[in-house]
DSSP file (Angstrom, degrees, kcal/mol; ACC not computed):
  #  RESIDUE AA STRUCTURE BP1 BP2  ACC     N-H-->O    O-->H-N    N-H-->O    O-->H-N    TCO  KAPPA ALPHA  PHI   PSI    X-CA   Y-CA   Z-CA
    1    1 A X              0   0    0      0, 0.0     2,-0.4     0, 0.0    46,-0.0   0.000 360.0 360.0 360.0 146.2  153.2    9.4  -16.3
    2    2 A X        -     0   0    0      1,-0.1    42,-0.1     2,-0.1     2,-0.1  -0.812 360.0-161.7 -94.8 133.8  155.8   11.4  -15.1
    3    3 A X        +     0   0    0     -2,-0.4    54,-0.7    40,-0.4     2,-0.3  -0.229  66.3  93.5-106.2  52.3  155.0   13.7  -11.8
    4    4 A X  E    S-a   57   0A   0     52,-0.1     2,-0.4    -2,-0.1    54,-0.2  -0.964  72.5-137.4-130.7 149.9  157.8   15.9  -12.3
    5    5 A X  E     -a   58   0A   0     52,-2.3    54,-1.8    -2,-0.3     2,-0.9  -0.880  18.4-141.7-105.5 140.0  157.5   19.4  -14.4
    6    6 A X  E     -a   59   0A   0     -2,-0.4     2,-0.7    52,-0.2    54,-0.1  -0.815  22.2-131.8-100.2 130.7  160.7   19.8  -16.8
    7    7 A X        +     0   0    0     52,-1.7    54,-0.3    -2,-0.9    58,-0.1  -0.544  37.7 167.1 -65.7  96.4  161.5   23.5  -16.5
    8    8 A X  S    S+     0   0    0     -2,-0.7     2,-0.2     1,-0.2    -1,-0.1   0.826  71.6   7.3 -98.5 -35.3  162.1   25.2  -19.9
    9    9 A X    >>  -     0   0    0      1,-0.2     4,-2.1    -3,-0.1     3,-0.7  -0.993  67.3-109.5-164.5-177.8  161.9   28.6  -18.2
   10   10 A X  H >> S+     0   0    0      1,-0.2     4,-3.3    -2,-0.2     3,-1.6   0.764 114.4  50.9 -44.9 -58.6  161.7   30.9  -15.1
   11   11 A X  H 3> S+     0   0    0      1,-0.3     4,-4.3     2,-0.2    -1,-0.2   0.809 113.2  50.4 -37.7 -53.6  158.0   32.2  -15.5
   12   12 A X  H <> S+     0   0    0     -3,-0.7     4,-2.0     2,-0.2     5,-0.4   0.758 115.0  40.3 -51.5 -32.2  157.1   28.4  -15.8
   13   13 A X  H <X S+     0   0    0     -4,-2.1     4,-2.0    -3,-1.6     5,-0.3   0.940 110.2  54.5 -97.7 -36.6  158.9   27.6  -12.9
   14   14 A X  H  X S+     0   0    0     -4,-3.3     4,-3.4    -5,-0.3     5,-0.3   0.934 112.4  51.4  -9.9 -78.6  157.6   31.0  -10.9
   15   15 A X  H  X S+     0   0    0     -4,-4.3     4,-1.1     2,-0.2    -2,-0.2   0.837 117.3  43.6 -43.5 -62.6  153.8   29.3  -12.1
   16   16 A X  H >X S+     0   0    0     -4,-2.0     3,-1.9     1,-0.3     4,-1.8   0.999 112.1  42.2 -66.1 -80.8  155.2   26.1  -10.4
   17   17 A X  H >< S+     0   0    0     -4,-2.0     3,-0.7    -5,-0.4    -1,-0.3   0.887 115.7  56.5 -31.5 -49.8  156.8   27.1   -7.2
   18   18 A X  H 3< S+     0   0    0     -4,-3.4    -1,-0.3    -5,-0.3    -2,-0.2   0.652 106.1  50.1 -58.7 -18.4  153.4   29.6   -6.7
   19   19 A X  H << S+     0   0    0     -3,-1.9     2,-0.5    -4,-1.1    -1,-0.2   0.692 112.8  51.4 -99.4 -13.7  150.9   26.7   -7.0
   20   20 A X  S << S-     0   0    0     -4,-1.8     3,-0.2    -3,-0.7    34,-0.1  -0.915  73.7-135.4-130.9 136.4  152.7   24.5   -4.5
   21   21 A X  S    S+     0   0    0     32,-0.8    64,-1.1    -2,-0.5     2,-0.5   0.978  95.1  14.6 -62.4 -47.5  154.0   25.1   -0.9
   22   22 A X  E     -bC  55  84A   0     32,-5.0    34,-1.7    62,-0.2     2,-0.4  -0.938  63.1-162.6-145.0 161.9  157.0   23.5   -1.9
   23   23 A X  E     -bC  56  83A   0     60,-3.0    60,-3.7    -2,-0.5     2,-0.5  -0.903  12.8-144.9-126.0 131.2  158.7   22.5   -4.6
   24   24 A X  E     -bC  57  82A   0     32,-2.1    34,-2.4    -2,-0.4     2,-1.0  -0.882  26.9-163.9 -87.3 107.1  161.9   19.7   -5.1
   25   25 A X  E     -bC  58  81A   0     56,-0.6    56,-1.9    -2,-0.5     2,-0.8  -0.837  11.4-149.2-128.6 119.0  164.0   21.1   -7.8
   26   26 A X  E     -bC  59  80A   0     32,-4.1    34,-5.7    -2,-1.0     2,-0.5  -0.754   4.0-153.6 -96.6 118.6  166.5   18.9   -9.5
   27   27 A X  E     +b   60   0A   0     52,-2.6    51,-0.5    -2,-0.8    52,-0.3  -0.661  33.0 174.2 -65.0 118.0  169.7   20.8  -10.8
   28   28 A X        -     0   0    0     32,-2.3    34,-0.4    -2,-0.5    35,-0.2  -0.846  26.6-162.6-135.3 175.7  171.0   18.4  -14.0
   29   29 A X    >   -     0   0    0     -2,-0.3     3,-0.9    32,-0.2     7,-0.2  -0.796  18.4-137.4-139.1 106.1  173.5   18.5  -16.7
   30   30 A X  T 3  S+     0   0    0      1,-0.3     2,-2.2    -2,-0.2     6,-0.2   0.823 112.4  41.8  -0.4 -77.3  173.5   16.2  -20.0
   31   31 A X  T 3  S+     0   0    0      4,-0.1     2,-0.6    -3,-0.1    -1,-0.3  -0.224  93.3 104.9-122.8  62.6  176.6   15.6  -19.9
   32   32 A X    <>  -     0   0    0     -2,-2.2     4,-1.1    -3,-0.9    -3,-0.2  -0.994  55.5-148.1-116.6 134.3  177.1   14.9  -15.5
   33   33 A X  T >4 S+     0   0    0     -2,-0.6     3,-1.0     2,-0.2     4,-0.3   0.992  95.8  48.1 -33.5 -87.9  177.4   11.5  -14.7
   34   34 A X  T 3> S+     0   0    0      1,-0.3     4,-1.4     2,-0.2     3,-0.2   0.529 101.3  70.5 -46.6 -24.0  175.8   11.6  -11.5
   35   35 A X  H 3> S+     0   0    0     -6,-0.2     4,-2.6     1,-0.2    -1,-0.3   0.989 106.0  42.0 -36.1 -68.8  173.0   13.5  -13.2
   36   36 A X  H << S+     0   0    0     -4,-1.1    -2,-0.2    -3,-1.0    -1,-0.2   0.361 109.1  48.4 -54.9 -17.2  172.4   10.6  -14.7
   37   37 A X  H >> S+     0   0    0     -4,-0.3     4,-0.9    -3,-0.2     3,-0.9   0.908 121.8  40.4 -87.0 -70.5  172.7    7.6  -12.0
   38   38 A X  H 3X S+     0   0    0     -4,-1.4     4,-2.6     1,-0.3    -2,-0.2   0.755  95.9  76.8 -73.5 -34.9  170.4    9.6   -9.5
   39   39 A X  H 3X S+     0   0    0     -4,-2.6     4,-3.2     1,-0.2    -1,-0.3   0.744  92.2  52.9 -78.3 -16.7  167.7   11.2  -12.0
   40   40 A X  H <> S+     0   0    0     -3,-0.9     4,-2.1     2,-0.2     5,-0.3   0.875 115.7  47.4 -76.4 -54.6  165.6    7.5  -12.5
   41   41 A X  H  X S+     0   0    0     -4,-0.9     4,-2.4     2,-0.2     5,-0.3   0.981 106.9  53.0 -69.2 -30.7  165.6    7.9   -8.7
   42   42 A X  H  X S+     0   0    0     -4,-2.6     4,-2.6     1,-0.2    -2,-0.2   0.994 109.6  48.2 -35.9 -85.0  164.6   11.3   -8.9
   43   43 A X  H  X S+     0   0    0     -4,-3.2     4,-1.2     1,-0.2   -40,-0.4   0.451 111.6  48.1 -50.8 -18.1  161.6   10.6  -11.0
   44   44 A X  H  X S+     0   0    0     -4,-2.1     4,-1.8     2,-0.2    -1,-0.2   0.945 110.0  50.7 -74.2 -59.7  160.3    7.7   -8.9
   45   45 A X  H  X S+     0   0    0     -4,-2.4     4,-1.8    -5,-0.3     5,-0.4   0.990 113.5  46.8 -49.9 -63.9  160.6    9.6   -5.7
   46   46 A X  H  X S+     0   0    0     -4,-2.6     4,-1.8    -5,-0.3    -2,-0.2   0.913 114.4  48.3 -31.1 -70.4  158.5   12.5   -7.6
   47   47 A X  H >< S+     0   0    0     -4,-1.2     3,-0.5     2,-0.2    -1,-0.2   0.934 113.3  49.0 -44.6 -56.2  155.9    9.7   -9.0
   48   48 A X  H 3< S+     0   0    0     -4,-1.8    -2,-0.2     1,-0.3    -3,-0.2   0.983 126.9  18.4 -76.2 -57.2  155.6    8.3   -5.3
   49   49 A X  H 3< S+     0   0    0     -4,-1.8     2,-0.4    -5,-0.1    -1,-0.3   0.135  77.3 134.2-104.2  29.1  155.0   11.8   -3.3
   50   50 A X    <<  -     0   0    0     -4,-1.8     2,-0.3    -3,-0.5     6,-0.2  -0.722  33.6-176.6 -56.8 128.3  153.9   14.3   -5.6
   51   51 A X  B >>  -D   55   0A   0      4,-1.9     3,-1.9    -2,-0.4     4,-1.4  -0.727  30.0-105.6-129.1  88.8  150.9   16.2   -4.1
   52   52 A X  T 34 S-     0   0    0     -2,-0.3     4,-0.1     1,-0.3   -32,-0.1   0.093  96.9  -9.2 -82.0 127.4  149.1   18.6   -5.4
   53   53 A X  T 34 S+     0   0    0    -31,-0.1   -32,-0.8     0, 0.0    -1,-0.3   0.356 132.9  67.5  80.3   8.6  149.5   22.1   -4.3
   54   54 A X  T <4 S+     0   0    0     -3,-1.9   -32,-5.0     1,-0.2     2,-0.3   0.733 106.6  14.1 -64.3 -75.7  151.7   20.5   -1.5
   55   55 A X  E  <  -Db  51  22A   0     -4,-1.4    -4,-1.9   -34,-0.2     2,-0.4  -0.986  63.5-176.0-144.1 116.4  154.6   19.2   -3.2
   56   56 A X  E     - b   0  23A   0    -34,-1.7   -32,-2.1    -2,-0.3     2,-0.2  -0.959  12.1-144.2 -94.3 112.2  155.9   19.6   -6.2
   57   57 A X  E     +ab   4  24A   0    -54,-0.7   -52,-2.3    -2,-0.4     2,-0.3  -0.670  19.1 169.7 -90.5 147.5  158.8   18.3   -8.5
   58   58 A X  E     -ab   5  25A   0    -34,-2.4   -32,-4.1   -54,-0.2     2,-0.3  -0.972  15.6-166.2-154.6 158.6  161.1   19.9  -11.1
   59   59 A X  E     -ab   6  26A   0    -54,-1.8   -52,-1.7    -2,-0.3     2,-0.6  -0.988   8.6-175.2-141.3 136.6  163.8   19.2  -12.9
   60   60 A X  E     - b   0  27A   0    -34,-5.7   -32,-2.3    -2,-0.3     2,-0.2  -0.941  23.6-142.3-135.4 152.9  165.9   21.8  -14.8
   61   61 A X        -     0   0    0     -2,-0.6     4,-0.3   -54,-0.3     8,-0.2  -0.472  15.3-146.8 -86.8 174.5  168.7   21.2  -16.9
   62   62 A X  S    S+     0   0    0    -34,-0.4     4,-0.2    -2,-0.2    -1,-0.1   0.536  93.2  58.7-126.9 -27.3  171.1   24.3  -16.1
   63   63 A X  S >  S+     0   0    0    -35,-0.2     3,-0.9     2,-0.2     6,-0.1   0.886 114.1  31.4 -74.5 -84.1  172.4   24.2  -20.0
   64   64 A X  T 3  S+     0   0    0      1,-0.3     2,-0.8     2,-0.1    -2,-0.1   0.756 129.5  44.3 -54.1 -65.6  169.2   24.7  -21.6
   65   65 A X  T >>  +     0   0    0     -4,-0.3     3,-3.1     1,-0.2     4,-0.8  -0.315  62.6 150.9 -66.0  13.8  168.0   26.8  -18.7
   66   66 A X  H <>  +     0   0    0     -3,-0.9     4,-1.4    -2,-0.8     5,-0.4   0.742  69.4  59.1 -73.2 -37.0  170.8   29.0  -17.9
   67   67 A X  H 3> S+     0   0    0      2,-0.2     4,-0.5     1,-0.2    -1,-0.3   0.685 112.0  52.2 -51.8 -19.6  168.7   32.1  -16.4
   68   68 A X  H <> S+     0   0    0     -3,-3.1     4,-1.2     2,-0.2    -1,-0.2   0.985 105.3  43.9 -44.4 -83.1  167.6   29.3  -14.1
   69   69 A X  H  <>S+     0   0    0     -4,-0.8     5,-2.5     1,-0.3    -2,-0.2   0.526 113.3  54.2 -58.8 -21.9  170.3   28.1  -12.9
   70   70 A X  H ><5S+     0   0    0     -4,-1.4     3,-1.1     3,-0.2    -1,-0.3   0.770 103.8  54.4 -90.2 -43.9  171.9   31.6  -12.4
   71   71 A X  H 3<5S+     0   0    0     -4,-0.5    -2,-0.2    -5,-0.4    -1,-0.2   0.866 111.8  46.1 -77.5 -17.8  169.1   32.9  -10.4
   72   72 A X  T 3<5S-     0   0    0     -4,-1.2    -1,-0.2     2,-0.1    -2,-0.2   0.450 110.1-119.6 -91.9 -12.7  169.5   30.0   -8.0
   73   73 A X  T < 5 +     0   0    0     -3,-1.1     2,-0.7     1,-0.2    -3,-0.2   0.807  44.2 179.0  81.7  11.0  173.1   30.2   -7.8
   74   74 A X      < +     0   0    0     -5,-2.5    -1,-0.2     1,-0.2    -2,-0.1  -0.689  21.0 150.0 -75.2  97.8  173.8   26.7   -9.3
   75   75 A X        +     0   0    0     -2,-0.7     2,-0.4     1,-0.1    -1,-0.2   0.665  58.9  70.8 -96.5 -24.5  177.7   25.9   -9.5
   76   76 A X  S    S-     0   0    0     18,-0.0     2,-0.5   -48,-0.0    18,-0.3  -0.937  82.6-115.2-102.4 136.4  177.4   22.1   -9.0
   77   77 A X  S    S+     0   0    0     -2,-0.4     2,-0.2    16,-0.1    18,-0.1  -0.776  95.7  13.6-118.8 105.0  176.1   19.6  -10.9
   78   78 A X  S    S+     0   0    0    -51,-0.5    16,-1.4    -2,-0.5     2,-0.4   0.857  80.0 174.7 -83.2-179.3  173.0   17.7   -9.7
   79   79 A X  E     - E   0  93A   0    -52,-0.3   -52,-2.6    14,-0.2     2,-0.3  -0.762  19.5-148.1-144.6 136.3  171.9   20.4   -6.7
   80   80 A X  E     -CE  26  92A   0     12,-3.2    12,-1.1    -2,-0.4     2,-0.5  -0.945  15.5-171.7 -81.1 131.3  168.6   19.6   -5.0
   81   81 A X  E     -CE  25  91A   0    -56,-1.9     2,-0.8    -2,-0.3   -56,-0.6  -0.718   9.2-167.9-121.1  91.4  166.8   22.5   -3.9
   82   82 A X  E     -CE  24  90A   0      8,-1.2     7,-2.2    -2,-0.5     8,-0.8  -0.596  11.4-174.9 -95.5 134.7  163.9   22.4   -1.9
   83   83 A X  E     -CE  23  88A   0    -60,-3.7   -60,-3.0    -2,-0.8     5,-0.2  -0.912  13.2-152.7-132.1 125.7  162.0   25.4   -1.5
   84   84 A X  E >  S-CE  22  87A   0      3,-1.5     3,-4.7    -2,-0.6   -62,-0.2  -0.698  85.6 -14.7 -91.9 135.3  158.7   26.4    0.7
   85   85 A X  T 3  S-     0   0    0    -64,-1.1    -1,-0.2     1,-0.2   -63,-0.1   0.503 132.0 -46.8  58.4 -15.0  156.6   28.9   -0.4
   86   86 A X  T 3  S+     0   0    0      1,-0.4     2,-0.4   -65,-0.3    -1,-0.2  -0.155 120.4  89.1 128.8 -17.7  159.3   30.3   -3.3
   87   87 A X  E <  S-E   84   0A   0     -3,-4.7    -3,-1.5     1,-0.1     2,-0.5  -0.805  80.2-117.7-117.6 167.4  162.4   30.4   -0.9
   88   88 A X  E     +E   83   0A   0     -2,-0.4    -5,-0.2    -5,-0.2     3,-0.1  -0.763  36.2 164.0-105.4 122.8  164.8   27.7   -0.3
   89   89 A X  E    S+     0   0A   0     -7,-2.2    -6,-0.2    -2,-0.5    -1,-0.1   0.073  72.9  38.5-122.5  23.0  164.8   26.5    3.3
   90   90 A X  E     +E   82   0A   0     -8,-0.8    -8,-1.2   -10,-0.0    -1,-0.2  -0.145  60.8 165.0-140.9  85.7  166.9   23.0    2.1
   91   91 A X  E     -E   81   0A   0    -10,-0.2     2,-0.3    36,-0.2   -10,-0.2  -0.525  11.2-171.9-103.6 157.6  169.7   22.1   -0.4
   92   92 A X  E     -E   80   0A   0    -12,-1.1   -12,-3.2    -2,-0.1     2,-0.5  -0.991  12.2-147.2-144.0 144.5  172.0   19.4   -1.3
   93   93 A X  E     +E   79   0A   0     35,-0.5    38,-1.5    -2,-0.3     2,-0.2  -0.902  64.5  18.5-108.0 136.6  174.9   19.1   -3.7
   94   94 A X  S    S-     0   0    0    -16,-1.4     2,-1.1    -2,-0.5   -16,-0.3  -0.541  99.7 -51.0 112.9 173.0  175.4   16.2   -5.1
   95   95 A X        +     0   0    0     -2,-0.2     2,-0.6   -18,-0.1     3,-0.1  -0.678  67.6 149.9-100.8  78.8  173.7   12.6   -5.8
   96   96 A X     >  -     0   0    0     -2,-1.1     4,-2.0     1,-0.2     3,-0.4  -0.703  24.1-178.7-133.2  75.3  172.5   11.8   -2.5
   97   97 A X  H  > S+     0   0    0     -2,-0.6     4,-0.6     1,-0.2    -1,-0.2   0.587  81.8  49.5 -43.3 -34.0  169.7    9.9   -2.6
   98   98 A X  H  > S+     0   0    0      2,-0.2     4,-3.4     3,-0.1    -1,-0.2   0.781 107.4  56.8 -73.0 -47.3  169.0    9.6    1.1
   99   99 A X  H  > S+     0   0    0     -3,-0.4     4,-2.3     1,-0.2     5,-0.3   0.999 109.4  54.9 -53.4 -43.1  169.4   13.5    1.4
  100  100 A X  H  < S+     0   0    0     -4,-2.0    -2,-0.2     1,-0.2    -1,-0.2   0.693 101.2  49.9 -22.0 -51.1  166.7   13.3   -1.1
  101  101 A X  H >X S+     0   0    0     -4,-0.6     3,-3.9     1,-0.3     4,-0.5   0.934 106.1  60.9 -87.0 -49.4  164.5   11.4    0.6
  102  102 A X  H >X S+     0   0    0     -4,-3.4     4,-2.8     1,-0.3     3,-1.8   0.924  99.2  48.4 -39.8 -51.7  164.7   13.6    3.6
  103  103 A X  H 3< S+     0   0    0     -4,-2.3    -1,-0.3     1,-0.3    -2,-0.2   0.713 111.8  57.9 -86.1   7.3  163.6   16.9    2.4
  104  104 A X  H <4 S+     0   0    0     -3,-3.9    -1,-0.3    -5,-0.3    -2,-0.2   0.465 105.9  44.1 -97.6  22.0  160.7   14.9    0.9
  105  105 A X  H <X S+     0   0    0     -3,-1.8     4,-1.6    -4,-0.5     5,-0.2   0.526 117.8  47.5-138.2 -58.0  159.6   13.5    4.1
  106  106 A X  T  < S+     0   0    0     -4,-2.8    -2,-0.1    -5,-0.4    -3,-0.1   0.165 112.5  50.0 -94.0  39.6  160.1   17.2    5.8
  107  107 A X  T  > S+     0   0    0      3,-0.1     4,-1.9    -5,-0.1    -1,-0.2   0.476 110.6  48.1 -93.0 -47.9  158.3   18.5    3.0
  108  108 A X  H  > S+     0   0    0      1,-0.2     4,-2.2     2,-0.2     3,-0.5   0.965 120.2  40.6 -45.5 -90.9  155.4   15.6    3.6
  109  109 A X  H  <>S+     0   0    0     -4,-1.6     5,-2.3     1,-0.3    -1,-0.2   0.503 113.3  47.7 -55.9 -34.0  155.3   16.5    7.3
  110  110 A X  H >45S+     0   0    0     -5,-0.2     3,-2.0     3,-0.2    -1,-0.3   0.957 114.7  52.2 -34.9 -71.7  155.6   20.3    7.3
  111  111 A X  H 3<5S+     0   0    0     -4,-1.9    -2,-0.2    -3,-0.5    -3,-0.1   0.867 111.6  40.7 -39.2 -53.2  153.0   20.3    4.7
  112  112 A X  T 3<5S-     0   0    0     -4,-2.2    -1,-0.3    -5,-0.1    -3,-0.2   0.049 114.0-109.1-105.2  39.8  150.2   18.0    6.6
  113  113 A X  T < 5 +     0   0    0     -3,-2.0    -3,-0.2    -5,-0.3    -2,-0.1   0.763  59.7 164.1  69.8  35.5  150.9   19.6    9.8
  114  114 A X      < -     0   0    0     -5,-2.3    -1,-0.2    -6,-0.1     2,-0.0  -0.489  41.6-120.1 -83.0 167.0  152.6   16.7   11.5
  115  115 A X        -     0   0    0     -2,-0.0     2,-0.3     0, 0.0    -1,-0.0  -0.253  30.5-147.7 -78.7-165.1  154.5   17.4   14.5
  116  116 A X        -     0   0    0     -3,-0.1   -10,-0.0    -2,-0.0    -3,-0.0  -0.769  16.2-112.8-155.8 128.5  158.2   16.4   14.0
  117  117 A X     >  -     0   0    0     -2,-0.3     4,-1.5     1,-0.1     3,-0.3   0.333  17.8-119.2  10.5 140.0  160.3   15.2   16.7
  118  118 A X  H  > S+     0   0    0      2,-0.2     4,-1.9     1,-0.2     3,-0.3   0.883 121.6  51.9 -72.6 -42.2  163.5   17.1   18.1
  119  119 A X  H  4 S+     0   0    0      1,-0.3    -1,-0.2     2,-0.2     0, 0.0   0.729 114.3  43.7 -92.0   9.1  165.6   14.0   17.0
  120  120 A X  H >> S+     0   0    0     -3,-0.3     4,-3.3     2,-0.1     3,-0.9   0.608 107.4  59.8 -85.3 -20.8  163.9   14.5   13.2
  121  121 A X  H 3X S+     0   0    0     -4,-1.5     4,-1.6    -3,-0.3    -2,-0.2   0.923 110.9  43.8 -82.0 -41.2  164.4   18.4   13.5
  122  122 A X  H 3< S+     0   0    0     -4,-1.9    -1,-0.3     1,-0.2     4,-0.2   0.453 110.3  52.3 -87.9  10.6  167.9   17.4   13.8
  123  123 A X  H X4 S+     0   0    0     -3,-0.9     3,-0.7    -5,-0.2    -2,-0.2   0.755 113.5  47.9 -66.7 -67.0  167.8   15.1   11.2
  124  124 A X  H >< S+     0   0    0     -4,-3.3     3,-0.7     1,-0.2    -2,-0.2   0.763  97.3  60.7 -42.1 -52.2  166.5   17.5    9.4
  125  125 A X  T 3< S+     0   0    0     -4,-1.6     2,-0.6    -5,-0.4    -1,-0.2   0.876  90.7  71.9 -68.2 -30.0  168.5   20.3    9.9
  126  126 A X  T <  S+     0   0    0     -3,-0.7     2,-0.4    -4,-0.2    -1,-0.3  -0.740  72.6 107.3 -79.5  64.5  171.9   18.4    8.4
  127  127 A X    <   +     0   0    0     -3,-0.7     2,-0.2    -2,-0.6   -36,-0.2  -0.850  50.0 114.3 -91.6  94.2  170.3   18.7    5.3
  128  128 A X     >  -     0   0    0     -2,-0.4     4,-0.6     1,-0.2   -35,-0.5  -0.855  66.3 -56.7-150.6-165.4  172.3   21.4    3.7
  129  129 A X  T  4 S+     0   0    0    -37,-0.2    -1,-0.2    -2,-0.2   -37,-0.0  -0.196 101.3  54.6 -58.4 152.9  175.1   22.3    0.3
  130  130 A X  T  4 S-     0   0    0      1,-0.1     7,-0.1     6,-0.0    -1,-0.1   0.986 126.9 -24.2  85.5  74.4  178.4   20.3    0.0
  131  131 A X  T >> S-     0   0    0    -38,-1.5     4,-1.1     4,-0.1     3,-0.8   0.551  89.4 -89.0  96.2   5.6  177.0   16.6    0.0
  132  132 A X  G >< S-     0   0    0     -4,-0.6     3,-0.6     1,-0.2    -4,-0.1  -0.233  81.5 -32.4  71.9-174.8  173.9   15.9    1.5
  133  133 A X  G 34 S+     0   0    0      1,-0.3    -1,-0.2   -37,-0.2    -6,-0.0   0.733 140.4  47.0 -76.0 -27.5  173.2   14.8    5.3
  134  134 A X  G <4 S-     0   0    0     -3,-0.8    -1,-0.3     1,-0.1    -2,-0.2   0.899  76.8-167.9 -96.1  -9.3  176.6   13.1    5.4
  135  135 A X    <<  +     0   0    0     -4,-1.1     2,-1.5    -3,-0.6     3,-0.1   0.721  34.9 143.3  51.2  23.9  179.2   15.7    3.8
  136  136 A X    >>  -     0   0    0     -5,-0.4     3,-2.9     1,-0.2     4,-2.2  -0.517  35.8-168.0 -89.7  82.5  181.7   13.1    3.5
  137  137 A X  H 3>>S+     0   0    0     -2,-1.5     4,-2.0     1,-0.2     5,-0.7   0.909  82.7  73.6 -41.4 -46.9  183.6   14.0    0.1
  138  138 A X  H 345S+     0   0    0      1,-0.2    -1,-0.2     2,-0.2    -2,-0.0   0.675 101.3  38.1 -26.1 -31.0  185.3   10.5    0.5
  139  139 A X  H <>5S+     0   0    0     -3,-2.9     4,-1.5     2,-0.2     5,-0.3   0.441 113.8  65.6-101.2 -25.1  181.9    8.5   -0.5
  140  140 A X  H  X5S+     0   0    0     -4,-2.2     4,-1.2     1,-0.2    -2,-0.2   0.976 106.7  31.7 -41.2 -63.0  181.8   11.4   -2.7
  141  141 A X  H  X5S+     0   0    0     -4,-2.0     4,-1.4     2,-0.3     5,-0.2   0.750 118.5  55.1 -82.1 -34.7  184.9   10.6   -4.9
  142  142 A X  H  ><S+     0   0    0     -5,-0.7     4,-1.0     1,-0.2    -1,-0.2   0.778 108.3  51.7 -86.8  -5.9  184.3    6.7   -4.4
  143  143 A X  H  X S+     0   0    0     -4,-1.5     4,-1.4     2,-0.2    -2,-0.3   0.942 113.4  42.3 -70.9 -48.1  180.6    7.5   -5.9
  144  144 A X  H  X S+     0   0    0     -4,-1.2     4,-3.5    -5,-0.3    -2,-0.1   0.743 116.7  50.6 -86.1 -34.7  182.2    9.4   -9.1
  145  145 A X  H  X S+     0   0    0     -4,-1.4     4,-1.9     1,-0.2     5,-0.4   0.993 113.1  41.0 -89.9 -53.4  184.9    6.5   -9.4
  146  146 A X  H  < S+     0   0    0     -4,-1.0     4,-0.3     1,-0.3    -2,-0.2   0.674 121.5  46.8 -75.1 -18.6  182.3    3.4   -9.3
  147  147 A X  H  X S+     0   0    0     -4,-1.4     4,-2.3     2,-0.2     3,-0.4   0.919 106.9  53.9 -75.6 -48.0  179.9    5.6  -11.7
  148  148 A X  H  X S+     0   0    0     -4,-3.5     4,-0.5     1,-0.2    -2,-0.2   0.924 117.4  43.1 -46.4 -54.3  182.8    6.6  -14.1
  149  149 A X  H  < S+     0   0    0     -4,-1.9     5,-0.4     3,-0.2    -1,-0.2   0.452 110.1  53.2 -90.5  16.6  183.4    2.6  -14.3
  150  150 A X  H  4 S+     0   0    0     -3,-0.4     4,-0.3    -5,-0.4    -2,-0.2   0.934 116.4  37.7 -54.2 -74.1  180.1    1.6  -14.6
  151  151 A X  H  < S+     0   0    0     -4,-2.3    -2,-0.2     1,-0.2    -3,-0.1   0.413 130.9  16.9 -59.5 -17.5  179.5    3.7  -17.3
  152  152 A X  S  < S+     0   0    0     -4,-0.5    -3,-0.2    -5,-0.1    -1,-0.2   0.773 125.7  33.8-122.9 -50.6  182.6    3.4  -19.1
  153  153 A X  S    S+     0   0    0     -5,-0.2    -3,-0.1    -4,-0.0    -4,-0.1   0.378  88.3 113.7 -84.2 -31.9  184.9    0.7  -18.5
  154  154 A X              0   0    0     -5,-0.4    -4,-0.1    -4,-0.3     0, 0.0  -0.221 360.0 360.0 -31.2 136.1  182.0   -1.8  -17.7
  155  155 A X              0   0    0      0, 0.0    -1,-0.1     0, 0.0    -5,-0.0   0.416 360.0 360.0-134.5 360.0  181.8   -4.7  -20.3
């Protein structure tokens, strides 16, 4: 069973975002590569810490969805968004599984009132657009190249 909601349209994700203090929102594309690598990992992480009326997962495809994806400001293809309360106090672009794991971990801990550490806060804080907690477009482009021949060239 899946514990992620797929977003068909705003109202639905409004209803989502309002019933949980924060919400994980995966930005996709059919036809993204990297969509595609990351989303199995998506969906695990979502199965393992979904909590209800904590923490929430969603995933919206930005074709289907385009009023979405426009009200959020989505130009790249996946975006994370994590959002408290209805506004978004984390993002990442890109397939960055680790960033991932981070805003679910200071989603967890926000949520059940843990304290959080100065050297998580700043952990924490490098979670933002253009590449997840390391921003190195280098691992970017050697991610894109080893997925393009995975996927493609592989036999």
């Amino acid at each position: 069973m899946a514990n992620y909601t797929s977003i068909s349209s705003s109202p639905q994700l409004e209803n989502l975002i309002h019933g949980n203090e924060y919400t994980l929102i995966d930005f996709w594309a059919t036809w993204c590569p990297p969509c595609k690598a990351i989303a199995p990992l998506f969906e695990r992480i979502a199965a393992d810490n979904a909590a209800e009326n904590k923490l929430a997962f969603a995933k919206v495809d930005v074709d289907a969805t385009k009023d979405v994806a426009q009200q959020y400001k989505i130009s790249a293809m996946p975006t994370f968004l994590l959002l408290r309360n209805g506004v978004v106090c984390k993002a990442v672009r890109g397939a960055d599984v680790n960033a991932i794991k981070k805003m679910v971990t200071y989603a967890q801990k926000r949520s059940n009132g843990e304290k959080i550490t100065d050297e998580e806060e700043e952990e924490f804080s490098q979670i933002e657009f253009g590449g997840g907690a390391t921003g190195n477009p280098y691992l970017a482009l050697l991610f894109a190249a080893f997925l393009i021949w995975f996927l493609f060239w592989r036999k």
